[in-house]
N, CA and C atoms as a LAMMPS dump frame, in Angstrom:
ITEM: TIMESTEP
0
ITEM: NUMBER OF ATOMS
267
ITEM: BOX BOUNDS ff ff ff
-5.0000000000000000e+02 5.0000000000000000e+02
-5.0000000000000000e+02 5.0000000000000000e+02
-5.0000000000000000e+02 5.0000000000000000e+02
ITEM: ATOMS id mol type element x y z
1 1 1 N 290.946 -425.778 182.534
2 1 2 C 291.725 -426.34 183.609
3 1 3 C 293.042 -425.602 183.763
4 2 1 N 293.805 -425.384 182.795
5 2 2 C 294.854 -424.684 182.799
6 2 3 C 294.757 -423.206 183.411
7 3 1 N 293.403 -422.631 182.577
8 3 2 C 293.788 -421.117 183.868
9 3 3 C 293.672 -421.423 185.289
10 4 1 N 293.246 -422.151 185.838
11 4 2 C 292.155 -422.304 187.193
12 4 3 C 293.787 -422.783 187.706
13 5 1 N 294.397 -423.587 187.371
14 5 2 C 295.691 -424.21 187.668
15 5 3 C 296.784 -423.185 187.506
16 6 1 N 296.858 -422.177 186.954
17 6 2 C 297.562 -420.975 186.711
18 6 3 C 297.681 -420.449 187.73
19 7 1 N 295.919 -419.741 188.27
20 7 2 C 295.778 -419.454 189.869
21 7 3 C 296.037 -419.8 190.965
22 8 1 N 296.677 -421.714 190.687
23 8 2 C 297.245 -422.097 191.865
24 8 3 C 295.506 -422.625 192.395
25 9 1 N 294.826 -423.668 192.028
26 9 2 C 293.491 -424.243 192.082
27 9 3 C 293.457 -425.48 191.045
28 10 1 N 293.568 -426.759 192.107
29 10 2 C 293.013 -427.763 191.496
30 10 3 C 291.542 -428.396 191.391
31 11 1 N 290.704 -428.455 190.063
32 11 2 C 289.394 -428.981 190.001
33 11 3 C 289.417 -430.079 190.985
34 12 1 N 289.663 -431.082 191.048
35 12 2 C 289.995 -432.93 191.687
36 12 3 C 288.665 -433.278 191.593
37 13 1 N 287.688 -432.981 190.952
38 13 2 C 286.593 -433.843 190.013
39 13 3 C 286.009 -433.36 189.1
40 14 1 N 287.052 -434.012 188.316
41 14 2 C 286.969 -433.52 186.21
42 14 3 C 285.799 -435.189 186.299
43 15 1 N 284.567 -434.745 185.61
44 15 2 C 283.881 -435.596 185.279
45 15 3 C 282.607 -434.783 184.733
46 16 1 N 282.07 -436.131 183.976
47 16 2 C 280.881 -436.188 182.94
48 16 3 C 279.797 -434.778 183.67
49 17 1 N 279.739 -435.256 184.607
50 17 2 C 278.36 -433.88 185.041
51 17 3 C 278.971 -432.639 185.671
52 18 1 N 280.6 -432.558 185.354
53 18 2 C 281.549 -431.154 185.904
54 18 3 C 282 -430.527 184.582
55 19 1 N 281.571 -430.966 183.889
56 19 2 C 281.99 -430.336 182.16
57 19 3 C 281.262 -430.091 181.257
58 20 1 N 281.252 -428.441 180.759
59 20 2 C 279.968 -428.276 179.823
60 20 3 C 280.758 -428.102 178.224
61 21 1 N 279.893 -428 177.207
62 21 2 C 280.635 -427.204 176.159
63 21 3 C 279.77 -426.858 175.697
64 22 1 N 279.783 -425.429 175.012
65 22 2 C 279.412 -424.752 174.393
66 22 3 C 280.154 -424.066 172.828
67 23 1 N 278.893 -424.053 171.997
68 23 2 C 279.365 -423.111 170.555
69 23 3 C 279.461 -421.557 170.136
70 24 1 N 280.155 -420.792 170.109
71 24 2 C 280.52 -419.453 169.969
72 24 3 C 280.583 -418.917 168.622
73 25 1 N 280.074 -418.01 168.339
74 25 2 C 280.349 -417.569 167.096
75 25 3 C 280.516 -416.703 167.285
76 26 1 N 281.63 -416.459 165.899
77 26 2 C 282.381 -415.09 166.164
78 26 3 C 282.452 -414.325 165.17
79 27 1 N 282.851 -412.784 165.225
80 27 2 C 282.033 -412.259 164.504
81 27 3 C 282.577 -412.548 162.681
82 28 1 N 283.313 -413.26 162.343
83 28 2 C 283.526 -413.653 160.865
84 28 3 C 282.809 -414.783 160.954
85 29 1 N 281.844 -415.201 161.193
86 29 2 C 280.502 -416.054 161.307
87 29 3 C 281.368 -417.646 161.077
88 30 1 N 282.576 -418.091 161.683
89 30 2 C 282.598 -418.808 162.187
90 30 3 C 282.448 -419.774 163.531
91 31 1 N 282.235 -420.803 163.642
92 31 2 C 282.001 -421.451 165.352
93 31 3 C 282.663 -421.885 165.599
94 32 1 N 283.591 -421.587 167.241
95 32 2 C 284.37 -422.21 168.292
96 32 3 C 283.635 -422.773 169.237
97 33 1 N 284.332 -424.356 169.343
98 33 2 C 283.417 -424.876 170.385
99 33 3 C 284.388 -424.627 171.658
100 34 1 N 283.714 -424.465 172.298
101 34 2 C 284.216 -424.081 174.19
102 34 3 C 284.231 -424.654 175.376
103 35 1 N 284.954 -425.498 176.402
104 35 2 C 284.902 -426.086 177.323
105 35 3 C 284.925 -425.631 178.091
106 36 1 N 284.221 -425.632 179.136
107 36 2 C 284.202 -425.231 180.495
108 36 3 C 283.952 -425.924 181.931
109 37 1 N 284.58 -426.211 182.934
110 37 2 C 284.722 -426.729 183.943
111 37 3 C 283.706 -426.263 185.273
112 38 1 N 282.602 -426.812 185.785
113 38 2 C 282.228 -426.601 186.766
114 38 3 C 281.97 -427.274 188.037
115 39 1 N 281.1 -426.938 189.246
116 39 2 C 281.266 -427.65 190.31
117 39 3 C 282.82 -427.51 191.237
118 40 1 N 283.08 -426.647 191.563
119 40 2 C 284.107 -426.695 192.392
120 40 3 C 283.933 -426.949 193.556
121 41 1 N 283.224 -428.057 194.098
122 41 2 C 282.783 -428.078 195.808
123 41 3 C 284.059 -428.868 195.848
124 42 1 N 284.463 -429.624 195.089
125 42 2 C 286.393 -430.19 195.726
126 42 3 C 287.778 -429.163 195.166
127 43 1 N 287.182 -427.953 194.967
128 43 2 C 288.395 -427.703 194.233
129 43 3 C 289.654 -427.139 195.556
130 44 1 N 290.824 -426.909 195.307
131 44 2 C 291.619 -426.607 196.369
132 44 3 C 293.063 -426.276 195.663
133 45 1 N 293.483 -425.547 196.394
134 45 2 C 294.828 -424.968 196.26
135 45 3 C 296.174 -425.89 195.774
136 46 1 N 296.74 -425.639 194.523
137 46 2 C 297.571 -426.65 194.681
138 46 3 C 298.984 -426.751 195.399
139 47 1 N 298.183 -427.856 196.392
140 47 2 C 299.489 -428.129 197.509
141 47 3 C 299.013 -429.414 197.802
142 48 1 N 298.803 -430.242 196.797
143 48 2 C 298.542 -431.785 196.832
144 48 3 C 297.681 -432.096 197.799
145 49 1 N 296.543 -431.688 198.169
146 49 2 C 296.051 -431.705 199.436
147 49 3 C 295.262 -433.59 198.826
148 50 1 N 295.202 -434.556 199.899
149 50 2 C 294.186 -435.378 200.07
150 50 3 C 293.686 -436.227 198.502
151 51 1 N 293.053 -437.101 197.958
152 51 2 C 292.392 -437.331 196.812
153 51 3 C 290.972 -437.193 197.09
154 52 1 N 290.528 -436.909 195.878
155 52 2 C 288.977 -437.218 195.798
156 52 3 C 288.137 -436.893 194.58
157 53 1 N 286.867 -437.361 194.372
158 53 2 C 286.619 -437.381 193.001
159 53 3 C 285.431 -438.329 192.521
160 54 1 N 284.692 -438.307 191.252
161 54 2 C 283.832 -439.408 190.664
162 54 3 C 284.582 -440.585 190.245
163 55 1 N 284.454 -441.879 191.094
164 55 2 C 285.126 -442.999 191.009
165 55 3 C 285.336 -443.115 189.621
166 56 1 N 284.522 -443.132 188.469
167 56 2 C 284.56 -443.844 187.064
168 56 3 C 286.09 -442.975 186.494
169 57 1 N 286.002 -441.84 186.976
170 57 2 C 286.57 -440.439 186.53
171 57 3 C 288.241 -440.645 187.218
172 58 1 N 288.751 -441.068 187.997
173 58 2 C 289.673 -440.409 188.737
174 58 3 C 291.019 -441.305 188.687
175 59 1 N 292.012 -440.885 188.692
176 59 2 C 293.117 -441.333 188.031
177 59 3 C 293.258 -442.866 188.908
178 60 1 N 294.061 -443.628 188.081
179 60 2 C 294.545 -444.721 188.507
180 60 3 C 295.552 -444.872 190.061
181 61 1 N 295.958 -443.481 189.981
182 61 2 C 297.318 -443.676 191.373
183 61 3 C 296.093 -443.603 192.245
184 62 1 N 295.368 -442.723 192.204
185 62 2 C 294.366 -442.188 193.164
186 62 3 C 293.502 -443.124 193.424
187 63 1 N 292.501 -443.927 193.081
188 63 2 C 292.051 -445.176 193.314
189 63 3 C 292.661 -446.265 193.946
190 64 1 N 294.304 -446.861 193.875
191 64 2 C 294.575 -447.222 194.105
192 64 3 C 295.291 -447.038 195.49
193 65 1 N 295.331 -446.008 195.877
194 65 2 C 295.773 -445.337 196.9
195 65 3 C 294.739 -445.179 198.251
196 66 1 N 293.468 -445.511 197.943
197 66 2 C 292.419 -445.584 198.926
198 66 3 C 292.769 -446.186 199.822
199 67 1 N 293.256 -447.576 199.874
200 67 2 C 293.5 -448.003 200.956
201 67 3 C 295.092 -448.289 201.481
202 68 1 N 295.609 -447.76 200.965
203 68 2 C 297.124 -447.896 201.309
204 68 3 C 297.599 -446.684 201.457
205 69 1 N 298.369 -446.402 201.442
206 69 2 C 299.297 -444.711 201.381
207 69 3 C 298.508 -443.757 200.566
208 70 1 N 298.392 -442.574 201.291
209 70 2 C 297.434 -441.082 201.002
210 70 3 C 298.766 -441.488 199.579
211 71 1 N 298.009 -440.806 198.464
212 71 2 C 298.809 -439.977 197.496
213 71 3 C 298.027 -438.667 197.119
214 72 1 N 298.963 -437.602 197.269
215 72 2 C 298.747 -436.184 196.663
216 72 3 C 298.192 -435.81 195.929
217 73 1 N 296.985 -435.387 195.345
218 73 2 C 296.08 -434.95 194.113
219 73 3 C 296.93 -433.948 193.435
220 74 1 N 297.263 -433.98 192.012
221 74 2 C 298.089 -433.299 191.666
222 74 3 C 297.483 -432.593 190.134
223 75 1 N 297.912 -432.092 189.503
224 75 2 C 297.294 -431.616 188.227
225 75 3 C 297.13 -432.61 187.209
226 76 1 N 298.168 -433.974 187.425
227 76 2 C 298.701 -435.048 186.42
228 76 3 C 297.28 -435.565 186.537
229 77 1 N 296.587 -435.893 187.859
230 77 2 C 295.721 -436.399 187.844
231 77 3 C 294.59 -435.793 187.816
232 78 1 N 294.306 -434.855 187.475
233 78 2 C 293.248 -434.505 186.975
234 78 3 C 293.277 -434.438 185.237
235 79 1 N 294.21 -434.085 184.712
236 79 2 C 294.459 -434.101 183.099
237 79 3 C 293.867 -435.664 183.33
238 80 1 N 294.679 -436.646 183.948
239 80 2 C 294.106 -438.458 183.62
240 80 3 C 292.598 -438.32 183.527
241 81 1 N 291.485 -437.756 184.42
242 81 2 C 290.327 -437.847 184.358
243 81 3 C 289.86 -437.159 183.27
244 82 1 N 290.204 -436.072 182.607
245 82 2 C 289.974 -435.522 181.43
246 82 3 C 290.118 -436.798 180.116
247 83 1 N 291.114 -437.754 180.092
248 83 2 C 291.01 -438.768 179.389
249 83 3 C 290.202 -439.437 179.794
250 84 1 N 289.492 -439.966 180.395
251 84 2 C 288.438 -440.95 180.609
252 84 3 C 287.247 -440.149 180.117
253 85 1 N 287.127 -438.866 181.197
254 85 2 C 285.776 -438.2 180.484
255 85 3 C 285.429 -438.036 178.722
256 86 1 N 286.811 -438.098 177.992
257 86 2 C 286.75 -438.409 176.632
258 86 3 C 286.187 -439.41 176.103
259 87 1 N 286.877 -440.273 176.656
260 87 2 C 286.718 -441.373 176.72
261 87 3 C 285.107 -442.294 176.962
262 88 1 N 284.618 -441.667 177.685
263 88 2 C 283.066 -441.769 178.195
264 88 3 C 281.91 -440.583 177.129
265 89 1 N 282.778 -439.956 177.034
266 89 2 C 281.577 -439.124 175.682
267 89 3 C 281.773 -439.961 174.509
């Protein structure tokens, strides 16, 4: 998440079937496990554009914001869905 956010690109649906991990070994025959982020059909530039996302997954401002005042999709809220997806494994 952090490089993709480096580039100036927010995921805005961190969830259970957008996240893989994988085991690496390296060559002193130890294993790193590896996360990786996929599915970018919402991803977008960060300039707070709009919310959106897997309901179970998506931050509290953002849910709550459906029917009242747009709030900005921001990086805060995608790190929040990274806690739930923990949370749910």
């Amino acid at each position: 998440h952090k490089q993709i956010w480096l580039l100036g690109i927010l995921h805005r649906d961190i969830s259970i079937n957008n996240a893989m991990m994988y085991e690496e070994v390296l060559l002193d025959g130890t294993v790193r496990v590896q996360g990786l982020l996929i599915d970018f059909d919402y991803a977008t530039k960060v300039d707070g554009s709009n919310c959106t996302g897997t309901l179970p997954f998506m931050a509290i401002e953002l849910l709550r914001a459906v029917n009242n005042k747009p709030v900005k999709h921001t990086a805060a809220h995608d790190l929040e869905s990274f806690i739930y997806l923990l949370c749910w494994i």
